[in-house]
C-alpha positions in Angstrom: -8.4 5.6 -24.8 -12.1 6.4 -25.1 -13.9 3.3 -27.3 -14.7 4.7 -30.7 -18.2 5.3 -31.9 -20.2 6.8 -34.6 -22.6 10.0 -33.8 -24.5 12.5 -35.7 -22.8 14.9 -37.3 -24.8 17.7 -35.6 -22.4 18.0 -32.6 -20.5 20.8 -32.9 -16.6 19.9 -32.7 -14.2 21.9 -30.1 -11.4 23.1 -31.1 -8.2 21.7 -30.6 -3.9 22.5 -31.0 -3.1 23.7 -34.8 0.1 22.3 -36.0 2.0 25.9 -35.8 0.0 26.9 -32.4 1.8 23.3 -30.9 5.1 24.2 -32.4 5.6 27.1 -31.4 4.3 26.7 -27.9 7.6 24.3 -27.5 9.5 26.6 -29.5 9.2 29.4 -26.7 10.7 27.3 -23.6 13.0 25.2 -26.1 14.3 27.4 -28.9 16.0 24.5 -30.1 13.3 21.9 -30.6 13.4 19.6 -33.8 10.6 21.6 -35.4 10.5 18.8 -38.3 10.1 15.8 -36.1 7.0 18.0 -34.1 5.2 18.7 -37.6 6.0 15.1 -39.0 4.5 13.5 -35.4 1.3 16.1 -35.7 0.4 15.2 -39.2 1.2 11.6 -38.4 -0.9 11.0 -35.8 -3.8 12.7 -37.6 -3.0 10.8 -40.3 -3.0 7.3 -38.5 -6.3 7.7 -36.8 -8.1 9.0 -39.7 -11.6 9.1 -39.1 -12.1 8.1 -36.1 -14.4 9.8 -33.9 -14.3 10.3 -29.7 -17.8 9.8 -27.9 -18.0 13.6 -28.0 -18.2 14.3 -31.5 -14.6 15.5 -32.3 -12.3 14.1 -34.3 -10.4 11.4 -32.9 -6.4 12.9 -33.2 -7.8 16.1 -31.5 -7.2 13.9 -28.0 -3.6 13.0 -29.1 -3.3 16.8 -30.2 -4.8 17.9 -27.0 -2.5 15.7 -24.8 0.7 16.9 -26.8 -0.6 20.4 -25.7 -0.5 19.5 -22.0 3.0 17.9 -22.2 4.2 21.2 -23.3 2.4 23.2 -20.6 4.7 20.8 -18.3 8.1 22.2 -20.7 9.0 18.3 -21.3 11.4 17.3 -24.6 10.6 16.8 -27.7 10.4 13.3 -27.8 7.6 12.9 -25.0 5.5 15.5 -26.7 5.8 13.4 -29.7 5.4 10.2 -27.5 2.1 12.0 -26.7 1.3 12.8 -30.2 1.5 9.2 -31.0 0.7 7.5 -27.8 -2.8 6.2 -29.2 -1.5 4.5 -32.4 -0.7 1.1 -31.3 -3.8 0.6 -29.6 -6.3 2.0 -32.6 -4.1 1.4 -35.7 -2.3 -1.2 -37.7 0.6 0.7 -36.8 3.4 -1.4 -35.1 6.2 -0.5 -32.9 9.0 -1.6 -35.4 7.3 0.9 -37.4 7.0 3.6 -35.4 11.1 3.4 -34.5 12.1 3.3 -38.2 9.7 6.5 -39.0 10.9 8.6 -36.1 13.2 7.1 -33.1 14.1 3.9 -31.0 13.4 6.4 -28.0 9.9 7.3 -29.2 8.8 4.1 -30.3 9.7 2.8 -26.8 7.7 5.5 -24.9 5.0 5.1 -26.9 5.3 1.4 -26.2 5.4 2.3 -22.4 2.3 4.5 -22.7 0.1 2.5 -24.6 -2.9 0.8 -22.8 -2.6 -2.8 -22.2 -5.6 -4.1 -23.1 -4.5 -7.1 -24.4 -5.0 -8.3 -21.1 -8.5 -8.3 -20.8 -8.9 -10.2 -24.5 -6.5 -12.8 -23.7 -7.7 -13.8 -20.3 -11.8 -13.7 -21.0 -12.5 -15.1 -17.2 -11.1 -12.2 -15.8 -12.8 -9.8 -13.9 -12.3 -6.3 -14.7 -11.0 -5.5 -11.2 -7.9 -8.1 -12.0 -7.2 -7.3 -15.4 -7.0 -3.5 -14.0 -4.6 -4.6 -11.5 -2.8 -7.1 -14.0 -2.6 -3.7 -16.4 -1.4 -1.3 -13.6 1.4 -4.2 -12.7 2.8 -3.6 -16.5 2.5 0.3 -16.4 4.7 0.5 -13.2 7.1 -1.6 -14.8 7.3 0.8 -17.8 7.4 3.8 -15.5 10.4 2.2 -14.0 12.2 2.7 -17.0 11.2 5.8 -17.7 9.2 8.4 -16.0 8.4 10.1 -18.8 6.2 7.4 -19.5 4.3 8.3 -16.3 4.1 11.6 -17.2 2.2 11.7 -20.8 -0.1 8.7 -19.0 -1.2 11.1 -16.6 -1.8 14.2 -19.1 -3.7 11.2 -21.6 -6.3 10.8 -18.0 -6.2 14.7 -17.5 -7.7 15.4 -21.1 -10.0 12.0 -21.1 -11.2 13.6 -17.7 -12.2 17.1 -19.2 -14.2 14.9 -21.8 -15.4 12.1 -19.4 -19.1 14.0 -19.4 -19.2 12.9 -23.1 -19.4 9.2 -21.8 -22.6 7.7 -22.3 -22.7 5.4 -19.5 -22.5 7.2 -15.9 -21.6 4.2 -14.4 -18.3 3.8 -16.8 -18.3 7.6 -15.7 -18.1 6.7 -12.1 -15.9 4.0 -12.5 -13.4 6.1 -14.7 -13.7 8.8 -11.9 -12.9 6.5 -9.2 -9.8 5.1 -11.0 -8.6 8.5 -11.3 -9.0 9.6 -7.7 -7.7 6.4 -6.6 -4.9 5.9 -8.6 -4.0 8.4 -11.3 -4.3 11.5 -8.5 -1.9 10.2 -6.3 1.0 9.1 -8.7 0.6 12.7 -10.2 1.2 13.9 -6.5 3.8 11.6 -5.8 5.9 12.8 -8.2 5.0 16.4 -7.4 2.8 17.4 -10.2 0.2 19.6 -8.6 -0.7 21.2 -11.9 -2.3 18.0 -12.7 -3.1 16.4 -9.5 -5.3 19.2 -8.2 -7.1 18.9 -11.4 -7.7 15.3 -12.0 -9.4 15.3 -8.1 -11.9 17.9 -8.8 -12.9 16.1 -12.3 -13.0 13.0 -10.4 -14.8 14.2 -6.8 -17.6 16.3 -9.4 -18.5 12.8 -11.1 -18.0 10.6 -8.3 -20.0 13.0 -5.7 -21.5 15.7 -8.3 -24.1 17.3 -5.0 -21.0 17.3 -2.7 -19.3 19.1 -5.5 -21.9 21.6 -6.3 -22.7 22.6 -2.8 -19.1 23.4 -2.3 -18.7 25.0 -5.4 -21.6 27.5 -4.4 -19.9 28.2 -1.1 -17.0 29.2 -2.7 -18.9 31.3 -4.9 -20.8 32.9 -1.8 -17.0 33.2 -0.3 -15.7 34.9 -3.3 -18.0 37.7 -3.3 -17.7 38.2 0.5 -14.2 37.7 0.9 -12.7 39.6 -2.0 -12.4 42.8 -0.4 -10.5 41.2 2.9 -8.2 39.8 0.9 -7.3 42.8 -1.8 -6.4 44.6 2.0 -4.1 41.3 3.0 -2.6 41.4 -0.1 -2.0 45.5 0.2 -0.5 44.4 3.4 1.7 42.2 2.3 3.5 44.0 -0.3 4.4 47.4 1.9 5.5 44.8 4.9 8.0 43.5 2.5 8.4 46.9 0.5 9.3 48.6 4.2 11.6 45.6 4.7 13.7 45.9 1.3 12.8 42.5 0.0 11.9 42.2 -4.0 9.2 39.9 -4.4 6.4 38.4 -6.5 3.3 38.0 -4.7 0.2 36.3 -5.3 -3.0 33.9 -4.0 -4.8 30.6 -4.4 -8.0 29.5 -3.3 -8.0 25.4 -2.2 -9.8 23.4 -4.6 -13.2 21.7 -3.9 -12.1 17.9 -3.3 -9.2 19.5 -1.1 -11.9 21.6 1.4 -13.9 18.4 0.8 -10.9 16.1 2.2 -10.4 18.6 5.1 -14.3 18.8 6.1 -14.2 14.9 6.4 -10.9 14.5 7.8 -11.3 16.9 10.5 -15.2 16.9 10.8 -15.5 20.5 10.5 -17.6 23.0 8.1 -17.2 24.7 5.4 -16.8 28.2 7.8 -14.7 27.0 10.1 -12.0 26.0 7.4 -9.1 29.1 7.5 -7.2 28.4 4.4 -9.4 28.3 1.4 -7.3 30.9 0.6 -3.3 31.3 0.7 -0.6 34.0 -0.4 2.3 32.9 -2.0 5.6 35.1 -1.9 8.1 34.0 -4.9 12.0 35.9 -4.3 14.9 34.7 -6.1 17.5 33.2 -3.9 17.1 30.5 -1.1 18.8 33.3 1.5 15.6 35.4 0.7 13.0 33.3 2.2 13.9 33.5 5.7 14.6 36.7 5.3 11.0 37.3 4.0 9.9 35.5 7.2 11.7 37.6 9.6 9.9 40.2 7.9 6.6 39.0 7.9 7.0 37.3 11.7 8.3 41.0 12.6 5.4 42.6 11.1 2.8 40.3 12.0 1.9 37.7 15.2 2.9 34.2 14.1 1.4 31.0 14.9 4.3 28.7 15.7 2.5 24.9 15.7 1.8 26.3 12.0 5.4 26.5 10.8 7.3 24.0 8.3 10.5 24.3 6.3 10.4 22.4 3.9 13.1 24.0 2.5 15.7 22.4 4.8 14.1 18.9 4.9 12.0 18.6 1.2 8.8 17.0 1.3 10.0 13.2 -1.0 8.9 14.4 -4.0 11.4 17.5 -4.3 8.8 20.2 -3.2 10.3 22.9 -1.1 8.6 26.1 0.5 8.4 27.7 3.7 4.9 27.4 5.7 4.1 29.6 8.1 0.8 31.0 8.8 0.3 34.7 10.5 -3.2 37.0 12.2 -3.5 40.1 10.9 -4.4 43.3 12.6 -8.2 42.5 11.6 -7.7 39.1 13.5 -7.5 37.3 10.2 -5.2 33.9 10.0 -3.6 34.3 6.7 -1.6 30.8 5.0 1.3 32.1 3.5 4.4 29.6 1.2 7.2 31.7 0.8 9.8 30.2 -1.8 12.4 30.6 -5.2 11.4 30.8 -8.2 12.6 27.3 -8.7 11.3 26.0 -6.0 7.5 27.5 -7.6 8.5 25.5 -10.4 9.1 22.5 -8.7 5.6 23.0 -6.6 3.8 22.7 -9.8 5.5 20.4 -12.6 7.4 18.0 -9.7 9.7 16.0 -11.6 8.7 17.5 -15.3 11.1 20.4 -13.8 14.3 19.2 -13.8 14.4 18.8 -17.6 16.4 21.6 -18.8 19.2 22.7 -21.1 22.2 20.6 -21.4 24.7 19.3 -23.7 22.7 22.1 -26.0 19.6 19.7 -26.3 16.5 20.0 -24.3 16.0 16.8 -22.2 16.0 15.2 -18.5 19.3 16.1 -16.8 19.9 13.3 -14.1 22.8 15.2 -12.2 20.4 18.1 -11.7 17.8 16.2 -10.3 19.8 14.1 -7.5 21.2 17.4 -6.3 17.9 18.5 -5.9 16.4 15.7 -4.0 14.6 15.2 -7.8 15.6 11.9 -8.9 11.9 10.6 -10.9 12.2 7.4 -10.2 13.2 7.3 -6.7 9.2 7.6 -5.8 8.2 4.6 -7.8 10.6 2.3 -7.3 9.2 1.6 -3.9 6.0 0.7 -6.2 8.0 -1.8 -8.1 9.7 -3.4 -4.8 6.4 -4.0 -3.8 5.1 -5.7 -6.8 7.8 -7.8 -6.7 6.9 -9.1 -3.3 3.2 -9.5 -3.6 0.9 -12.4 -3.6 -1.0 -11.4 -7.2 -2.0 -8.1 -8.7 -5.0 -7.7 -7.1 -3.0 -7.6 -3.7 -0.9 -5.0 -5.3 -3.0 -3.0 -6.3 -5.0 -2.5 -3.2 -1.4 -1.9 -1.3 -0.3 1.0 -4.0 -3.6 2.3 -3.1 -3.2 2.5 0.5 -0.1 3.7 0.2 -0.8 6.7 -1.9 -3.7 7.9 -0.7 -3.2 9.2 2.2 -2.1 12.4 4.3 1.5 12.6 5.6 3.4 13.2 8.6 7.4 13.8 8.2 9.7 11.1 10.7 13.4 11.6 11.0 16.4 8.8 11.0 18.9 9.4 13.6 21.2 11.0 10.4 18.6 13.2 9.8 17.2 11.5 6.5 13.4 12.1 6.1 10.9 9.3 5.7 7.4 10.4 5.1 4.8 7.8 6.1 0.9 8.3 6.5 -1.1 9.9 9.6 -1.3 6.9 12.0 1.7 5.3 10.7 3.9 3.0 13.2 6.9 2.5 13.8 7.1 -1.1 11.8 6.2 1.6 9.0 9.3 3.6 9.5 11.1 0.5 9.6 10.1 -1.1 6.1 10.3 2.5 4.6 14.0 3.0 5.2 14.1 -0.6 3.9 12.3 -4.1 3.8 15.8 -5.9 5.1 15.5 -3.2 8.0 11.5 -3.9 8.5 12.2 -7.4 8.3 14.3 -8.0 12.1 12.5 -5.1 13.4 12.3 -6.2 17.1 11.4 -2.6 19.2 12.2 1.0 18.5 13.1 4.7 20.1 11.1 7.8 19.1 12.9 11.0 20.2 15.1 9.1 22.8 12.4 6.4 25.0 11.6 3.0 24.0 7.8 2.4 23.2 5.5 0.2 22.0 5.6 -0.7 18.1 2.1 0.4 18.0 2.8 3.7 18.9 1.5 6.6 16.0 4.1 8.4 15.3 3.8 12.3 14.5 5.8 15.4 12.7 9.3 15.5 13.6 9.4 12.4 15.2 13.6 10.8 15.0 12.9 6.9 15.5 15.7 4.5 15.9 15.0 1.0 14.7 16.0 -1.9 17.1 17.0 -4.7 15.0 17.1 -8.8 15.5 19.3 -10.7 14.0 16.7 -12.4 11.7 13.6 -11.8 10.2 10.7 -12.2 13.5 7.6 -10.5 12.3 5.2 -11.2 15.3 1.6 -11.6 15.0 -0.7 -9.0 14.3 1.1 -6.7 13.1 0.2 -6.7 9.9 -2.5 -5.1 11.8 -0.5 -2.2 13.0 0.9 -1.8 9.6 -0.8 0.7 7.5 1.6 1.5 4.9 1.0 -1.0 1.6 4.8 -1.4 1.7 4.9 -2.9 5.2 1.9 -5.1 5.0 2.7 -6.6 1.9 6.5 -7.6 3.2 4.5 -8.9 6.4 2.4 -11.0 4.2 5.4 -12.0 2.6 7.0 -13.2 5.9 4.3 -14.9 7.1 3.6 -16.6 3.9 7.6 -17.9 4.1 7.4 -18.6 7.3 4.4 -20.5 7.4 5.8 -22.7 4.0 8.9 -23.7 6.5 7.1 -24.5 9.0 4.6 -26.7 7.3 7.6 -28.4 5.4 9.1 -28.8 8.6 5.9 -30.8 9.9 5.2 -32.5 6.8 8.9 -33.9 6.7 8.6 -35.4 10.5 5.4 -36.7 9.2 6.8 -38.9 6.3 9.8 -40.0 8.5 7.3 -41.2 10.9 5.8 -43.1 8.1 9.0 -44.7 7.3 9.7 -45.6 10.6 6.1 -47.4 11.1 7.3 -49.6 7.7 10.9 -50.1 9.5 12.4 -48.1 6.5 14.3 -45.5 6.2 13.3 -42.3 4.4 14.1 -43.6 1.0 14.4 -40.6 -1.9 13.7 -42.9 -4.6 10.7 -44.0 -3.3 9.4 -40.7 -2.3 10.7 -39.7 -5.9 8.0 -42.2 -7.4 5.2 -41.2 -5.2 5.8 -37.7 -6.1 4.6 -38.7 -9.5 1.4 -41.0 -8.5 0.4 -37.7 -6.4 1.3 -35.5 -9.5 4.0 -33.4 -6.7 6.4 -31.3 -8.7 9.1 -31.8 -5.7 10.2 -32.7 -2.3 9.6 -29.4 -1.0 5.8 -28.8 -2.5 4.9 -33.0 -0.7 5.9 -31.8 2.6 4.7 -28.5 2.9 0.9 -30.0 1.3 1.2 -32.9 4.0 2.4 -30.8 6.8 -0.7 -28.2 5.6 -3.0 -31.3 6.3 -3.8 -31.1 2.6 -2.5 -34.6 2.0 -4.0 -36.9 4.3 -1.5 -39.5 6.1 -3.6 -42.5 4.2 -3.4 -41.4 0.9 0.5 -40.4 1.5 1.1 -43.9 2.6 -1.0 -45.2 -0.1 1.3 -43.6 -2.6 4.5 -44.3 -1.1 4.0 -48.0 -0.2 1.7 -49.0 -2.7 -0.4 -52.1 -3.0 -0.1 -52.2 0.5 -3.7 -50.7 2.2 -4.1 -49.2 5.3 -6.2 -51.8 7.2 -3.2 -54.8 6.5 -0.8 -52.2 8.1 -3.0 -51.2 10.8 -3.6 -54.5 11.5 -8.0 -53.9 10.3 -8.0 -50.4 12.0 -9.9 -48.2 9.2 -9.7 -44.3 9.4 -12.6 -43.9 11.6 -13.7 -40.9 13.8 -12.7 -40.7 17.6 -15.5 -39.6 18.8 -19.3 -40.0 17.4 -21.1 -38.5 20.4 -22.9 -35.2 19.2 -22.6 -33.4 23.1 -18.9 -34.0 23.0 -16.7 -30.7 23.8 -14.7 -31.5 20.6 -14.0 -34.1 17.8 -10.7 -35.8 16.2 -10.3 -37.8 13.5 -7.1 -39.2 12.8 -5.9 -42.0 10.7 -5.6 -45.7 12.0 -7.1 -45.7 15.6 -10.3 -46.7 17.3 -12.5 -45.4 18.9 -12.4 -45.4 22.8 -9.4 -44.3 23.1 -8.7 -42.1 25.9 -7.8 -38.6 24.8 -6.2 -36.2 26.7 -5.2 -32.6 25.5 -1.2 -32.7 26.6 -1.1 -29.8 29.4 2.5 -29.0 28.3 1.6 -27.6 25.2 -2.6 -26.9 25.1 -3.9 -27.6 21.9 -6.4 -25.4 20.2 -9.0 -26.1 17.6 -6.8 -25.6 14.9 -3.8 -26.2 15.6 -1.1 -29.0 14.3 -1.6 -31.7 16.5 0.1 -35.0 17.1 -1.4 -38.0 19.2 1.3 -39.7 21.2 0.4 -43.3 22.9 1.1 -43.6 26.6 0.5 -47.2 28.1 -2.1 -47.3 30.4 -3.6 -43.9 29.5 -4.5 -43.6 26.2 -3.1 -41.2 23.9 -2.1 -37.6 24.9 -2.2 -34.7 22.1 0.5 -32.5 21.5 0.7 -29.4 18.8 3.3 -30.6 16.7 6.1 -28.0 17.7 5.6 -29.2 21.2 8.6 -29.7 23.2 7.8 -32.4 24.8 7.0 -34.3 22.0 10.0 -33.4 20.0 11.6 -35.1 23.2 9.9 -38.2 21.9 11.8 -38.6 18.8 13.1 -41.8 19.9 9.3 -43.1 20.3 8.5 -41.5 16.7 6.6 -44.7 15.6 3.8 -44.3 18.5 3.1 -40.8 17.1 -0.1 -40.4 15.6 -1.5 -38.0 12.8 -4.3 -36.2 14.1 -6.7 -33.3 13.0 -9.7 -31.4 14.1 -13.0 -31.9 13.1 -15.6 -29.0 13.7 -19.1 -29.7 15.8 -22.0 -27.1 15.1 -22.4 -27.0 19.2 -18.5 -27.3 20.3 -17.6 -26.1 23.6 -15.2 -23.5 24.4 -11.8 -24.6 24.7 -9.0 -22.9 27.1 -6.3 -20.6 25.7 -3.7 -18.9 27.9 -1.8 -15.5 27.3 0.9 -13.7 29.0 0.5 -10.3 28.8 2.7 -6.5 29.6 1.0 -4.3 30.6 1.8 -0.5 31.6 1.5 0.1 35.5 -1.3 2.8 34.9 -4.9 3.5 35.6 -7.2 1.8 33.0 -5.0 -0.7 32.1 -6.5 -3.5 33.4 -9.7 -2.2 32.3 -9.1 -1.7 28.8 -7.4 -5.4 28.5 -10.8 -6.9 30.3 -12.5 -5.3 27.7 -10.9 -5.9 24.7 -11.3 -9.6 25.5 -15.4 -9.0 26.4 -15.1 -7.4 22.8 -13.5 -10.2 20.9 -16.3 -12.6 22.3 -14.0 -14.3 25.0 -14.8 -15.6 28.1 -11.9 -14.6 30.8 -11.9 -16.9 33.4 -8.6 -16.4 35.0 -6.0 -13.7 35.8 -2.7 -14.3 37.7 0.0 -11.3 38.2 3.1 -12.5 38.1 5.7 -9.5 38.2 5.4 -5.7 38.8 7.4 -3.4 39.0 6.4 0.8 38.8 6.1 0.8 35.1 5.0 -2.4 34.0 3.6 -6.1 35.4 3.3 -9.0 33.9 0.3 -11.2 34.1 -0.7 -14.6 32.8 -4.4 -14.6 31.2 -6.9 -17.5 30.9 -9.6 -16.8 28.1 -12.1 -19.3 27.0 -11.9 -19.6 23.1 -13.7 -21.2 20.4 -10.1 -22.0 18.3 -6.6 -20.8 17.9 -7.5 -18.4 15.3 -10.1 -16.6 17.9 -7.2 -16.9 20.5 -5.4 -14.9 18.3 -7.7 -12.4 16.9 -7.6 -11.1 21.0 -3.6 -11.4 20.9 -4.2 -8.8 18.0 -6.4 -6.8 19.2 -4.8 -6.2 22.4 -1.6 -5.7 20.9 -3.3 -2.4 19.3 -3.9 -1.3 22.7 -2.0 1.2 23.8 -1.5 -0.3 27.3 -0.1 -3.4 26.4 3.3 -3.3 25.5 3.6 -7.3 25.0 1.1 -10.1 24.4 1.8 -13.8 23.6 0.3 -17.2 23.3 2.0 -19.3 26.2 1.4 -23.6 26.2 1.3 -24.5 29.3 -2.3 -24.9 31.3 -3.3 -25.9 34.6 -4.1 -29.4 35.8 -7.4 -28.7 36.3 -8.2 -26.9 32.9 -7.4 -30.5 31.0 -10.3 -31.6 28.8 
């Protein structure tokens, strides 16, 4: 809700919804609406915000009025146009919601609930920055919207009428940030659930404030189009009605012309003009049975010369948000290409009010029939509770909210299970996105998959009409990069997800080989009493949270052994040896610290596994050579066990001139021209240095090659196992340990 000001009482107030004008509005699609409870909610809500004024001027309860008057455009029940009646007075009044259930209905008072801005947020969290307490606040709405999509639905008609108002803001910059909201968020819900009446309009409010000269200049092309194209189509439309008049079919037909933000999407999407876009305008032919639309396309494709890459049913296979229609588009005789939808009655219905359509009679009240809606592909909820899966699984709400985001706004392309179920992902969308859209367990041991019949890369975009078959592990392997594949929100949150799991076990995993290597140095064994003590001198919550923070590095090996064996220090156990750095010379290709050793020790970077910058490692002392450095999942050193008290606790330390270090890859890649090409320049791209390439199998339609690359760390070694996993040449790419003789530093 707008923030409430004082202005001069010059302005001239618009007019808003009388009492009887509202009433009877509901009155003609519900006959049997509680006319009472409508009149006591009106005078109610008039009556609560009293004189409060919008930053336009009006009256404050003419909002409230106005967004009651746009619930009923949508022919919703009783109790959601009173919801909107009421939906400010929680917010702006003394009112509470206790009150509002006794003076009306449980029902109401929880929608209003549900609706009502959480702003509380913001107050009680002061640090906050308005991004997060947006996020924090959209986190609460989807949970509310959960419950009930009604809630969803008087939320979005509450932005549509701030929108027409927004140009009464004072600030443009709260204008633009409004705007932005809206395009980013609101827009998209509203089309999710298939209400174009609204979504179509809360985009062009948004694209005029947000880009007003973009806006304009359309708006006068349109203009221009109008007054030259309104003869061409009064002929098409002519057309049209004695094709289907010869052909015996009844039907309704009629035109729209695309909005501005929609030709605005197109001309950036597809880097085209304004001239060159064909369906600024599109017929519409409404008949009254299902049968009736193909008929009405028999007649037209009889008639006319179709364009066959331009046909969808969408009556067959609904789009996820219930909307049906057959698209097809035809060239007249004047070599005009003419979009036409061709669907029921119903089906109109559903185009426009999404899921507001399936309320309808039953049980001789006027309200949301569930039955109705499942039969019809309908179901409200089944669109957002997607939303809500992901919220559960994300890192905070910031996270979420930039995932909900991405996964809204975007165009679509329409994939197929092997049963024929539709899953709609974004253009560009992989097949790891089909995967975590038919479900996260699914996404989750995703190990290959089979579009239309062939095995192909994971990367591979899929298109229209695309059947994929998931190839499943038997547990959860997410690889690396592919959270860079991933483009749907869903799928890169659950990647996050895994990797954040699977990153906690492993670092657990090291931290507790870590403390029983401390043990073992004392002659103990690991004691949980004593660990239990120095989990409260390091203020550690549990067992878990100490071995994950020492594994992490976060805890050094020192202060660990300081806290279980205390009053013993480090020198008396080290026999003098301080934590000291291995290496002090400025020119040297890398530096370790560790804890406990001296310097001159020879080091030696263990060829079995090649350690990175970065990486885990574990110093391991070999008489007469010094100490050799493993990463800590090394298999070689987990062959050690036995010699666990001669491991050592080691970590990088960063020089501002470091030299390269070696990394080594083996790589699939396709047997094609410009394969080989493409991965030698991918690396040049990612700033490595390739020093070495070694084929090790081929065969006609793939060979296998181990890579050297030159690196700075193990993160830059895997920014190019990322980046040349997106290429579409490379059908596998992993890290591999073992290095040369020669390459040992």
């Amino acid at each position: 809700m707008s923030t409430l000001v004082e202005i001069s009482q010059a302005h001239k107030p618009q007019r808003f919804l009388r009492q009887y004008e509202l009433v009877d509005l509901v009155k003609k699609y519900d006959p049997s609406a509680d006319e009472a409870l409508l009149n006591k909610a009106y005078v109610y809500s008039v009556q609560a915000h009293g004189q409060q004024l919008r930053h336009s001027g009006d009256p404050y309860y003419a909002h409230p009025i106005e967004v009651a008057g746009i619930v009923a455009s949508l022919h919703l029940d009783v109790a959601t146009i009173c919801t909107a009646l009421l939906h400010d007075v929680l917010e702006d009044t003394d009112v509470t919601v206790e009150e509002l259930a006794k003076e009306f209905t449980p029902e109401i008072a929880e929608l209003v609930d549900g609706v009502t801005k959480l702003g509380q947020v913001e107050m009680s969290r002061p640090n906050l920055s308005r991004e997060s307490a947006q996020a924090e606040n959209f986190q609460k709405f989807i949970l509310a919207v959960s419950k009930d999509v009604r809630v969803l639905l008087v939320k979005l008609c509450d932005r549509l009428h701030n929108m027409r108002t927004l140009e009464f803001h004072p600030k443009q910059s709260s204008r633009e940030r409004i705007a932005r909201e809206t395009l980013e968020i609101f827009a998209p819900l509203a089309r999710r659930i298939g209400v174009d009446k609204i979504c179509s309009e809360l985009e062009d409010l948004s694209f005029c404030h947000i880009n007003p000269a973009a806006y304009e200049s359309i708006e006068k092309r349109l203009e221009v189009w109008r007054s030259t194209q309104g003869e061409a189509i009064s002929q098409v439309f002519t057309a049209l009605k004695d094709v289907l008049a010869a052909g015996g079919v009844e039907a309704r037909v009629y035109g729209r012309e695309k909005r501005a933000y929609a030709i605005w999407r197109k001309l950036q999407r597809q880097n085209i003009s304004f001239d060159d876009v064909a369906d600024i305008y599109a017929f519409r032919i409404i008949v009254e049975r299902r049968e009736t639309c193909y008929q009405v396309l028999g007649v037209l494709h009889g008639a006319f010369r179709a364009m066959p890459a331009r046909f969808r049913d969408f009556i067959s296979v609904p789009k996820p948000n219930g909307y049906q229609s057959l698209h097809t588009t035809i060239q007249t005789s004047e070599n005009r290409r003419v979009e036409i939808q061709i669907r029921t009655e119903r089906m109109e219905d559903v185009a426009v009010r999404g899921v507001a359509a399936h309320w309808a009679y039953k049980d001789e009240s006027y309200g949301y029939d569930p039955d109705r809606a499942n039969a019809s592909g309908g179901d409200p909820l089944k669109r957002i509770r997607p939303l809500v899966e992901m919220m559960e699984h994300s890192g905070n709400a910031d996270e979420f909210l930039d995932n909900v985001k991405l996964e809204m706004f975007t165009d679509q392309v329409f994939t197929f299970t092997p049963k024929g179920d539709l899953i709609a992902l974004p253009r560009g969308a992989s097949p790891i996105d089909f995967a975590y859209a038919v479900h996260t367990k699914v996404g989750d041991t995703c190990i290959g998959a089979i579009v239309n019949g062939r095995e192909v890369p994971l990367r591979t975009r899929l298109e229209n009409g695309d059947v994929v078959k998931v190839i499943r592990g038997g547990a959860p392997e997410p690889q690396h990069g592919w959270e860079n594949i991933a483009i749907t929100g869903r799928a890169r949150q659950a990647l996050r997800r895994l990797t954040r799991t699977g990153e906690s076990e492993e670092f657990r995993r090291i931290g507790e080989t870590l403390a029983l290597h401390a043990f073992k140095r004392e002659g103990k064994s690991l004691d949980v009493a004593i660990l239990t003590d120095a989990l409260k001198r390091l203020k550690i919550t549990d067992e878990a949270t100490l071995y994950e923070t020492l594994g992490r590095g976060e805890l050094s090996m020192n202060r660990f052994i300081e806290a279980v064996f205390p009053g013993q220090s480090t020198a008396k156990r080290e026999g003098g040896v301080q934590d000291l750095d291995l290496i002090d010379d400025e020119s040297a290709a890398l530096y370790i610290k560790g804890d406990g050793l001296n310097p001159g020790h020879g080091l030696h970077l263990a060829p079995c596994c090649s350690p990175l910058p970065g990486d885990r490692i574990i110093g391991l002392q070999e008489a007469g050579r010094g100490i050799d450095i493993h990463t800590i999942d090394c298999d070689e050193l987990a062959a050690k066990e036995d010699r666990i008290e001669s491991w050592i606790d080691l970590a990088w330390r960063r020089a501002a001139n470091q030299a390269a270090s070696m990394g080594r890859i083996v790589a699939t890649v396709q047997h094609v021209p410009g394969a080989l090409a493409d991965v030698t320049k991918i690396i040049g791209e990612s700033q490595g240095n390739l020093t070495n390439i070694k084929t090790m199998r081929r065969s006609p339609t793939f060979f296998d090659m181990i890579i050297d690359i030159e690196v700075r760390d193990n993160r830059h070694l895997m920014s190019i196992i990322a980046a040349l996993r997106a290429s579409a040449f490379v059908v596998k790419v992993n890290r591999t340990r073992a290095l040369p003789a020669h390459l040992k530093v």
